[in-house]
C-alpha positions in Angstrom: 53.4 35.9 108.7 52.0 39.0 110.0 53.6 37.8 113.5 56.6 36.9 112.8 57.6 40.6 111.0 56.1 42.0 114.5 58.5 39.8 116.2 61.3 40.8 114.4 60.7 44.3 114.7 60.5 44.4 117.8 63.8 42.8 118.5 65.7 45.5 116.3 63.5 48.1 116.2 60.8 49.7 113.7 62.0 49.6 110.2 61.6 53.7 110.5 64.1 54.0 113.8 66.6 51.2 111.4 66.9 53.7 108.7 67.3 56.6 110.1 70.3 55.8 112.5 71.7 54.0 109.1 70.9 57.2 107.1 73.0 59.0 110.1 75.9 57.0 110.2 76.0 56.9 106.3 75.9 60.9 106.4 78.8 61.0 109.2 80.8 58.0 107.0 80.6 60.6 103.8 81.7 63.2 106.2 84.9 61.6 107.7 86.1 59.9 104.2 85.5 64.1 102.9 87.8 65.4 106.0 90.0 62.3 105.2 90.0 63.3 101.3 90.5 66.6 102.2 93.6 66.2 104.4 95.3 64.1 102.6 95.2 66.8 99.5 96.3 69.2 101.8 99.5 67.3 103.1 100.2 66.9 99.2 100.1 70.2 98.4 101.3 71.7 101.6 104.4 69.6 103.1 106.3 69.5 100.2 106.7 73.3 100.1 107.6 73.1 103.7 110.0 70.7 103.5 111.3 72.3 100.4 111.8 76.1 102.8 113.0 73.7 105.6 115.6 72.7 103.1 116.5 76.2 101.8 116.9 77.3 105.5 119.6 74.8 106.6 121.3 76.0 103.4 121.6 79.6 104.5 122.4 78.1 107.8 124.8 76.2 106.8 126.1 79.4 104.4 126.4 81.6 107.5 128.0 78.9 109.6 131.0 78.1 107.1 131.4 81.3 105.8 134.5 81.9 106.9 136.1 78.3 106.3 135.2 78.4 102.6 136.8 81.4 102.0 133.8 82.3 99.7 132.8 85.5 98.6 129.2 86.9 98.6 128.4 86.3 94.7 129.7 82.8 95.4 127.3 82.0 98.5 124.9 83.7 96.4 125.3 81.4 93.6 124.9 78.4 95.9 122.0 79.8 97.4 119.9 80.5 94.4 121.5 77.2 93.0 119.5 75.2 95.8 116.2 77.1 95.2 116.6 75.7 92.0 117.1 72.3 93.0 114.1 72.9 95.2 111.7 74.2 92.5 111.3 77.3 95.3 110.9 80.7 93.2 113.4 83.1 94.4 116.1 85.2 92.8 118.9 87.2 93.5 116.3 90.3 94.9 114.9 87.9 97.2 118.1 87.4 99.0 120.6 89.6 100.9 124.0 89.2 102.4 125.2 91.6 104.7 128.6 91.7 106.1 129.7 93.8 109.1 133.2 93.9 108.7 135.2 90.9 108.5 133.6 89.7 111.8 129.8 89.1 111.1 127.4 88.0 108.2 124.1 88.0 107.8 121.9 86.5 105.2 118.3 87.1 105.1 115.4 85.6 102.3 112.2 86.5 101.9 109.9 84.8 99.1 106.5 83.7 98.3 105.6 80.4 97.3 101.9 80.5 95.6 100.2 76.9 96.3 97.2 76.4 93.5 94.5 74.8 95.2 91.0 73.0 93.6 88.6 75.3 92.2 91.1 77.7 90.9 92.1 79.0 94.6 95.5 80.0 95.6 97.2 80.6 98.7 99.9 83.2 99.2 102.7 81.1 101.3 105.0 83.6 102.8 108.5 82.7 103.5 111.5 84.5 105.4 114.7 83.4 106.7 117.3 85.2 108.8 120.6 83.8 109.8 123.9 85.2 111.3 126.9 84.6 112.6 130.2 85.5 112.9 132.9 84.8 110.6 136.1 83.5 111.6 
């Protein structure tokens, strides 16, 4: 009996070598599921605010861009802009934003807001936001 364990340890090894490369590769598993784990937690609490500033851009994009076509006045593109931070769950009020008009001719509109993302353990992280857009107005 004696011989035949001999045998087969010596066609895989010494039981000592088998567990430690197991104990390593169990080790690097737990690591890479823990990066995994923790990248996936990070795209759930990170890319919906992004999208969600993304989103609030194009709409002071598009503001700027039709300004002059709607005919609106600043308290009405301000009411649409503070209508779609709403809809986005983005925390900004009417400080936060400001419309400028140079004459007739130009507009700008500029925001600037900070979206606190609560992370495990009680952390936060501060998630600065500020958007500039101008144009002329025809």
């Amino acid at each position: 009996m004696d011989e035949r364990r001999r045998a087969a340890r010596g066609r895989r090894g010494s039981a000592r070598s088998w567990r430690d490369e197991s104990g390593k590769s169990s080790i690097r598993g737990i690591i890479a599921l823990a990066m995994m784990v923790a990248l996936v937690y990070a795209g759930y609490k990170f890319i919906p605010v992004r999208t969600a500033a993304y989103r609030f851009n194009d709409a002071i994009r598009d503001e700027v861009v039709y300004a002059g076509s709607r005919r609106s006045n600043d308290d009405q593109m301000m009411k649409d802009l503070l209508d779609e931070a709403t809809i986005l769950g983005l925390p900004i009020g009417r400080d936060d934003i400001n419309i400028t008009r140079s004459g007739r001719r130009y507009i700008i509109i500029e925001a600037s807001y900070t979206v606190i993302v609560e992370l495990v353990g009680g952390y936060t992280y501060d998630w600065h936001f500020h958007h500039r857009h101008e144009g002329p107005v025809f």
